[in-house]
N, C-alpha and C positions, 0 to 999 in steps of 0.2 A: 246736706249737712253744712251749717255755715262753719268759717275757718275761725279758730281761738282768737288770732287778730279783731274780725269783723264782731266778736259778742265782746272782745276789750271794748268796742268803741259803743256800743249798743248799751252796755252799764254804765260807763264814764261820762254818758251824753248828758243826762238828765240836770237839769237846772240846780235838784238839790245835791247833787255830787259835788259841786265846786267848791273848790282848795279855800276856806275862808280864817283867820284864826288873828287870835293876838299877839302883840310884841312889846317889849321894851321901848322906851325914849332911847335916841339915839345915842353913843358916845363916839369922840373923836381918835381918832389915833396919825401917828405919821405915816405918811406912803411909801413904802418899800421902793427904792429907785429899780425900775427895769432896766436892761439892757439899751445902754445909749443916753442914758436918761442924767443930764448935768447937776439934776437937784432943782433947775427953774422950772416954775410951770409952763407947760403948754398954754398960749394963748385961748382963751375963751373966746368961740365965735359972735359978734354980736347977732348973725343974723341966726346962730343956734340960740341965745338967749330970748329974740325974739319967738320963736317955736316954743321955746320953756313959757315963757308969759304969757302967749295965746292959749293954751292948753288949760292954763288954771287950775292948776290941783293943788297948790295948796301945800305948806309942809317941804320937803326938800327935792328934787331933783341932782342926781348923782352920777357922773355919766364919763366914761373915758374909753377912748380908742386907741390903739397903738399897730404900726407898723409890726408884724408878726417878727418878723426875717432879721430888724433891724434892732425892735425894742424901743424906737424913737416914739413917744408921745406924742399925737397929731393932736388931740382937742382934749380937754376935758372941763369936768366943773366939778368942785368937791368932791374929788374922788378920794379923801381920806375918810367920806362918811361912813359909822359902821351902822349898817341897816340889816333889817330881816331879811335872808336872804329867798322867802317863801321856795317856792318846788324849784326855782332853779341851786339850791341847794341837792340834790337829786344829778346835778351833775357831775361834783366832787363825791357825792357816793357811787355813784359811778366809776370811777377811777382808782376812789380808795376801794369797790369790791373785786376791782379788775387785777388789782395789786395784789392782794390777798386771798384768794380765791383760784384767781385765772380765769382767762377768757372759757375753758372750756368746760368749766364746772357746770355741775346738772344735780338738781335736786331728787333725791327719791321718794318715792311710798310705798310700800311692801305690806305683804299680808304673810303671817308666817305661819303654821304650825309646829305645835310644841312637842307633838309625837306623830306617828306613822300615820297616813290614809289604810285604811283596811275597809275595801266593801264600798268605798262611797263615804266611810266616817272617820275624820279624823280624830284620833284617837287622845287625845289632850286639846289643847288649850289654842284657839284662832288669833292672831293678833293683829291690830293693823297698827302697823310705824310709819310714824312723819319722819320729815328730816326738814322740816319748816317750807317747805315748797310755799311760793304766796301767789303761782298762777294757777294752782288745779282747780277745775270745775268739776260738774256734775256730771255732765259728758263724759267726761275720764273716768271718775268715779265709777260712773255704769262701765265703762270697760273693763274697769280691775274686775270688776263682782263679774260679767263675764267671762273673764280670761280664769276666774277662779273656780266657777261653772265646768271650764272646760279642761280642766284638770280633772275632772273628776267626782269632787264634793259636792256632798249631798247633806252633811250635818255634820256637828261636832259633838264628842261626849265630855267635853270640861265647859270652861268660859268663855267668852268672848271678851277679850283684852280691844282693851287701846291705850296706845305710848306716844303723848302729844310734848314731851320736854324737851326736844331736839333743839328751840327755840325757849327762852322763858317766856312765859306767860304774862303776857299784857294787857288788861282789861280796856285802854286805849290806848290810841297815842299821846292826844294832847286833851289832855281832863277839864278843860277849858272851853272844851266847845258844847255845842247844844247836843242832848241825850240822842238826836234820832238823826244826826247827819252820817248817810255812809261815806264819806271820805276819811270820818273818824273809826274806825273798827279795832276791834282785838288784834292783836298780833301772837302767834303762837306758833307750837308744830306740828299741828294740823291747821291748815287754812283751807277756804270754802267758800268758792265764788267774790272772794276778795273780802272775806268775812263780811257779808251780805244776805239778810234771807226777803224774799220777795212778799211783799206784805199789798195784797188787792182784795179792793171792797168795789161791790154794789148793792144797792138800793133795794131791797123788794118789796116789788107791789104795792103787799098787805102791808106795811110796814115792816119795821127792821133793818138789817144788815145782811148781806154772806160775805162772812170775811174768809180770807183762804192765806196760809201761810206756805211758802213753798221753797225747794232750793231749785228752780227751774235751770234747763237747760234748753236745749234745741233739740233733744231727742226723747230725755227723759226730763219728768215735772214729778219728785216726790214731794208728798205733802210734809210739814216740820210740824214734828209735839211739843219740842222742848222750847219754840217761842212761842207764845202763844199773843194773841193782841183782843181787846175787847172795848167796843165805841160806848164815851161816858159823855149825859148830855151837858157839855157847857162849853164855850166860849175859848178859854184859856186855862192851863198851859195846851197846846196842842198834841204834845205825847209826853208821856209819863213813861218810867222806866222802872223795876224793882225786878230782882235775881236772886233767886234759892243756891241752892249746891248744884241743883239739877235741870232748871228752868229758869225761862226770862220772861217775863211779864209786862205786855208793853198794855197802856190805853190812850185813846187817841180820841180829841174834840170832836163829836158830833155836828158840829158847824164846820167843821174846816173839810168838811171828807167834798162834799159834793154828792151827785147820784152815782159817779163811776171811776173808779180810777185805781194806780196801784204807786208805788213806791220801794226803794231799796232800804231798809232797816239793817242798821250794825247786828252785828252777833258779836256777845262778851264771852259766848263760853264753846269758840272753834271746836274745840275737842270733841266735845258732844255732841255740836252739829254735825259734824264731818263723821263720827260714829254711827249716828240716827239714820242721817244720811244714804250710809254704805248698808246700813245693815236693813235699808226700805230695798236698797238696788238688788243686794243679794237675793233675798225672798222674791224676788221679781223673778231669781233663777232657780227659785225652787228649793235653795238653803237658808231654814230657819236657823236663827241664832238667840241664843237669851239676852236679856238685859248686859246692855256693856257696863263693863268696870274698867276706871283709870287708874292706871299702875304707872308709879314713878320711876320707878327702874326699867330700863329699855329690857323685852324680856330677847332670850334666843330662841331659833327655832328654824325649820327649814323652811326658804323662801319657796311660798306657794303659786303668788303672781307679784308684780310690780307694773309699776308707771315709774319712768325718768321723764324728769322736765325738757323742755328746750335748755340748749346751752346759754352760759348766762352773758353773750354776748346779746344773744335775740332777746331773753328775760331783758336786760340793759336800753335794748332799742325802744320796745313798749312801753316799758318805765318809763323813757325820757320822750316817748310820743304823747302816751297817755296820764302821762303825771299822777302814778296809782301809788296813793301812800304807803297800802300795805309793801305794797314789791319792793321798794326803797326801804321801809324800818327791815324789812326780814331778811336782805340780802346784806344790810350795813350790820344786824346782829349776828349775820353769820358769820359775815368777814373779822367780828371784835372778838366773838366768843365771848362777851360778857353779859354779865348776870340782868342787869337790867337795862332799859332805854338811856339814862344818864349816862352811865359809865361807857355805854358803848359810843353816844354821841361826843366825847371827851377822848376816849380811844381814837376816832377819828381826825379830833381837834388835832390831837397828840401827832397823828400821821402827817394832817397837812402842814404842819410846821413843822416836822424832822423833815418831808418831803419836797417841800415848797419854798422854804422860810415865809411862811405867813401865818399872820396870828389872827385867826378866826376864832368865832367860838360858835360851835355844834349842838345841840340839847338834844338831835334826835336828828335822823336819817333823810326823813322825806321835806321840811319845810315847814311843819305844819306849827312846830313848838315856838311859846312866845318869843323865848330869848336867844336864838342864834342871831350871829351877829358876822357880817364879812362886810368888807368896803370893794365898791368897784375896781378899784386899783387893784389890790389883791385876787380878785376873780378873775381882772384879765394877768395876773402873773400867773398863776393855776395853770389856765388855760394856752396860753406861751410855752410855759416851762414844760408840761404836760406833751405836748406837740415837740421842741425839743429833742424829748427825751423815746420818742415812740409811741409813747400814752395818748394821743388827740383824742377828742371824742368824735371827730367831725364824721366818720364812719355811720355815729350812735345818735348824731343831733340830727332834729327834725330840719327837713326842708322848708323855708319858710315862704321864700319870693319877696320879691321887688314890689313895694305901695309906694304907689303917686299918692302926693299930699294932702288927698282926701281918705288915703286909708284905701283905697282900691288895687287890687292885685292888678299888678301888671305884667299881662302873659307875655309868655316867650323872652321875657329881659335875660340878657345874656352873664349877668352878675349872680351868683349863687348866695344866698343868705340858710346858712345853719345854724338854730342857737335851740339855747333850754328858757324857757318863759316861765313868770312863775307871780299867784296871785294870792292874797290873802285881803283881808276887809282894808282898802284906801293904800294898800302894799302891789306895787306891781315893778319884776323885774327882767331882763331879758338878758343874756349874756353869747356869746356868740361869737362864729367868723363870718368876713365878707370876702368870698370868691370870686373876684375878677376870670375872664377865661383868659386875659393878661393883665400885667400887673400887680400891683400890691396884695398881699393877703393881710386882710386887717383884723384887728380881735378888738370885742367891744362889748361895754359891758353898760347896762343904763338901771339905776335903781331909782324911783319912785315912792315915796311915802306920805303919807299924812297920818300921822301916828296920832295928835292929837284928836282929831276928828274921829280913828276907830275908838282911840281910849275910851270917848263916849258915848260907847256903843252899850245897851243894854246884853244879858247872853241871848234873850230871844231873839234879839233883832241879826243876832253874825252870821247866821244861815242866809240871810237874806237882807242889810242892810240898807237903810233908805239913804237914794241918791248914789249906792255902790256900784251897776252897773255904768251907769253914766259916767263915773268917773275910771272905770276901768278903759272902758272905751273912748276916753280924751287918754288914758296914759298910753294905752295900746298903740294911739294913731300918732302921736309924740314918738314912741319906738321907730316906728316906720319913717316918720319923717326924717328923724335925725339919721338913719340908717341909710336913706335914701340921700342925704345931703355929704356923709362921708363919702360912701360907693361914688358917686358923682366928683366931689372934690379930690377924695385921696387916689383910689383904689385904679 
């Protein structure tokens, strides 16, 4: 059995997973003086501005460091810019679910019954309750339906309920992006496989297709009704998308498949996945159930089995490992308790400037929405103030390492680099500390843009934009250098 960890990294890997989306032209604002900081700027490095100029991208480079301890300003270059802050956005949700929540909070799933077991039957109504969980799988799933096996049950004489409002319903995050990218899914209170269903074709023979839809796991592969996908011969769009009350309807280019292969598809309608789901797992145990129905009122009832999450510090660490959008909107909707994405991305607003004094603006939790807006400057007071105060993420941020000027890791470097990265179409940001084992602890934040260049992007092209890899990977090695040129100077 592989670990929850090891299938995060085994869905997130795929080419079509990556963080891509639109944003606003930028706006200016003033920079909040840190600690130490006279109101002059920090000298700009010429031999940083040379690194900016090689690199070539185009649009703005935004970039500032600062002495943690001190507050003193060591470099920067327009650091009043306000840019998208793509998934390193995900690190002040971070903080704001850490605040609101607590470190030790755990999501539930429960299965309930509404009257007595007698015989093997429970005597009323089955129910499965979310509570928005946005890491359970299929794996899990199969152990509820046998921990509920092992109770005892064998059938029910009412309904089969499910209560998915724990969370509101979001048929995506960002309505903007292309119909079939999974890093875009539903968000709800039932989540499933990161609201993902496993969509694989081959070729046969005689001609035709077998296609197979599934919510796979590493132990159990149920098959899914309620997506369905069917290959139509032509060229363009590549998938098509249409949704009943009950069903999702995808078609997909017969040129674009190949003879073999498979892909991760959104699911818009969690609830009913996560229901079809559970109730393939259960008849696996030998309890048939009818047709589920969604009830909007959470019902009561005696708990039969559950699942608790990990606590939402480890939830927090994979989030800011694996930059999974769902994990970020459901844990920032949990911490708001508001009704929709907006409100609760504006709820957040609201926290980091009572919390921080900084005036950001949020549209949504993980990065992904066009118009959040944060300036370097500001990201590295968060992340100051935040450490301060006990709040650091530096526990939660990923380990990065030391690159030499070609972008190559360089092992065993005795300097620690932990930060949150974050990438959207010609958007790349990275935010972070540099750990000396003596010396300075620095905080540094680098934002990258070429807004004009995404603006005209076509929507088929943001899955996969021409000339977007290339450019991510001149900003990616710009990060490393400048990182590598402070750790060296300052630290």
């Amino acid at each position: 059995m592989i670990s929850r960890r090891i299938l995060l990294g085994a869905l997130l890997s795929g080419a079509s997973l990556r963080s891509l989306a639109w944003a606003e032209p930028p706006k200016t604002s003033p920079r909040p003086k840190l600690r130490g900081d006279t109101g002059s700027a920090a000298p700009v490095s010429g031999a940083a501005d040379r690194l900016v100029d090689t690199a070539k991208l185009g649009g703005v480079v935004s970039y500032i460091v600062v002495d943690r301890v001190t507050g003193t300003v060591l470099e920067e270059r327009m650091p009043q810019m306000r840019l998208p802050p793509a998934s390193v956005a995900k690190a002040v949700t971070a903080l704001y679910a850490l605040d609101r929540l607590g470190p030790k909070f755990r999501y539930r799933t429960r299965v309930l019954a509404t009257g007595p077991l007698v015989g093997g039957i429970v005597q009323g109504d089955l129910v499965l309750v979310g509570s928005g969980d946005p890491t359970l799988q299929t794996d899990q799933l199969g152990d509820l339906a046998a921990a509920l096996a092992a109770r005892g049950v064998k059938g029910i004489t009412g309904r089969y309920l499910t209560w998915d409002a724990a969370l509101p319903r979001i048929e995506r995050i960002d309505p903007d992006q292309p119909v079939q990218v999974g890093y875009n899914p539903a968000v709800g209170g039932l989540n499933l496989n990161f609201n993902r269903v496993h969509f694989g074709w081959k070729k046969a023979s005689g001609g035709g297709w077998g296609l197979a839809m599934d919510a796979r796991g590493e132990r159990f592969v149920p098959q899914v009704r309620m997506a369905r996908v069917k290959v139509v011969e032509r060229d363009l769009p590549v998938f098509t998308y249409s949704a009943q009350a009950t069903e999702e309807d995808w078609t997909v280019a017969s040129t674009a498949l190949g003879a073999e292969g498979s892909r991760w598809l959104p699911v818009r309608l969690p609830g009913l996945y996560v229901a079809e789901v559970f109730q393939t797992l259960v008849r696996a145990q030998g309890i048939k159930l009818p047709p589920v129905q969604m009830v909007a009122v959470e019902p009561k009832g005696q708990e039969m089995s559950a699942l608790e999450s990990a606590p939402l510090t480890e939830i927090l660490r994979d989030m800011l490992k694996f930059s999974t959008n769902i994990t970020a909107e459901a844990v920032g909707l949990r911490a708001s308790g508001a009704g929709d994405l907006a409100s609760s991305g504006a709820a957040m607003t609201q926290w980091v400037q009572t919390r921080f004094g900084v005036q950001s603006a949020f549209v949504d939790h993980s990065g992904l929405g066009s118009a959040s807006r944060i300036t370097a400057a500001d990201m590295v007071k968060i992340l100051v103030q935040a450490k301060a105060q006990g709040a650091g993420l530096q526990p939660l941020l990923r380990e990065l390492g030391m690159r030499d000027d070609k972008g190559k890791a360089i092992k065993d470097h005795p300097v620690r680099i932990v930060a949150k990265s974050g990438t959207l179409n010609f958007v790349s940001g990275l935010v972070g500390h540099i750990v000396p084992p003596k010396g300075k602890d620095l905080v540094f934040a680098i934002f990258s843009a070429d807004l004009p260049r995404r603006d005209g992007l076509s929507t088929a092209q943001r899955e996969s934009p021409p000339g977007g890899p290339e450019w991510t990977q001149r900003a990616r090695r710009l990060q490393g250098q400048l990182i590598n040129r402070w750790a060296m100077t300052y630290a």
